[in-house]
C-alpha positions as CSV (number, residue, x, y, z in Angstrom):
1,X,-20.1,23.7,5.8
2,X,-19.9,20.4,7.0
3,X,-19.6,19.1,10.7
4,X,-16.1,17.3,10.7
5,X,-16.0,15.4,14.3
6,X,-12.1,15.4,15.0
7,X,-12.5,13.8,18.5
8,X,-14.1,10.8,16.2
9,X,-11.5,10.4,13.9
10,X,-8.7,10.9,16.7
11,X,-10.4,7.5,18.2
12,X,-10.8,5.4,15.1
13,X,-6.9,6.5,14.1
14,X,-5.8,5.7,17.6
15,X,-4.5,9.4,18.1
16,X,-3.9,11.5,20.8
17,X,-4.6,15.1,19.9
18,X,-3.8,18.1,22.0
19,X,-5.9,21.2,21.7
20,X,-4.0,23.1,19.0
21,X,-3.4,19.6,17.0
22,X,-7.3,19.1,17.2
23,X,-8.2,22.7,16.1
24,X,-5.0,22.4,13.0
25,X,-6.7,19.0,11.9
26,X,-9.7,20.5,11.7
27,X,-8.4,23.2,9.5
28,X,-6.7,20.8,7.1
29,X,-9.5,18.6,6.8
30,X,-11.6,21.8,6.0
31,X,-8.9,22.6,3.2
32,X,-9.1,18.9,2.0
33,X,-13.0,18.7,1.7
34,X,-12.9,22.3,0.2
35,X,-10.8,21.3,-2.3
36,X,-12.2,18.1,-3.4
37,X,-15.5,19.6,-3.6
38,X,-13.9,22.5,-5.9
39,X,-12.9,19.2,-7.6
40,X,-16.0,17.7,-8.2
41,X,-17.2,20.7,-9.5
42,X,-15.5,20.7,-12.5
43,X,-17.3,19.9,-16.1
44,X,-16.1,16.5,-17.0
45,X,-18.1,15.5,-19.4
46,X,-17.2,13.9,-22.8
47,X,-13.4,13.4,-20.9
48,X,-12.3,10.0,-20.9
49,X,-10.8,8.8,-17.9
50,X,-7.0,8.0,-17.2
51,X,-4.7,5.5,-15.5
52,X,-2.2,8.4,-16.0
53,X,-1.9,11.9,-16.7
54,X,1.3,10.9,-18.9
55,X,1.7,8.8,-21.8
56,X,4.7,6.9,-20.5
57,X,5.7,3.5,-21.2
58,X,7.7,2.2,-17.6
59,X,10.7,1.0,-18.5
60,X,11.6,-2.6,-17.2
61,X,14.1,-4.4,-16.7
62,X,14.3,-7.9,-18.9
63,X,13.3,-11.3,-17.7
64,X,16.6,-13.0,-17.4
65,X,17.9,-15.4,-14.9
66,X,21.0,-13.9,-13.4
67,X,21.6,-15.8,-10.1
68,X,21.1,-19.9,-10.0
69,X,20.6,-22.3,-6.6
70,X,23.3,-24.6,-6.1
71,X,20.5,-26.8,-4.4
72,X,23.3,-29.3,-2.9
73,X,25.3,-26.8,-1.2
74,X,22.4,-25.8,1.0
75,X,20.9,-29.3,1.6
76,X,24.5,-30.3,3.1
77,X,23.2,-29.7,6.8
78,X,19.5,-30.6,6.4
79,X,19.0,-33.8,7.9
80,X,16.7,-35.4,5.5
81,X,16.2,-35.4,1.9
82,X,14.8,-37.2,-1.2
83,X,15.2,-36.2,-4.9
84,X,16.4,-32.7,-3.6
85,X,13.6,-31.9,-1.6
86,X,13.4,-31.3,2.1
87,X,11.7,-34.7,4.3
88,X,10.5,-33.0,7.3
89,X,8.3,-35.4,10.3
90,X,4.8,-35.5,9.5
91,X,2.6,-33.1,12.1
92,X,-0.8,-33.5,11.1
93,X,-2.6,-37.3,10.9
């Protein structure tokens, strides 16, 4: 069985772990590693790997424009422009 330092990972995750929460942290992790390692026991070979268990297509939405900018209703206030852009004072020389 493997050595799992909890106060460790308390400090690099920034936590504060009581007593009980260090001990059930522990026990999870234990369950975790157990179960991954159950994992990686299994024969794999001659399996090709996944992006998904299903063969799904994801359904999207079409491409289409639905909204537009009416460019010179929000440039009313600004307080300089120039071929509908924005003029702003220069900051770097």
């Amino acid at each position: 069985m493997r050595d799992i330092n909890i106060d460790h990972l308390a400090r690099l995750a920034r936590l504060k772990l009581s007593d009980a929460e260090r001990e059930q942290a522990e026990i999870d992790l234990r369950r975790i590693i157990d179960m991954v390692d159950q994992m990686q026991s299994v024969d794999t070979e001659g399996i090709a790997p996944l992006a998904h268990p299903l063969d799904a297509n994801q359904r999207l939405r079409a491409d289409v424009v639905t909204e537009t900018v009416d460019r010179q209703h929000y440039q009313q206030g600004a307080p300089a422009i120039q071929d509908g852009l924005y003029l702003v004072p220069r900051v770097v020389e």
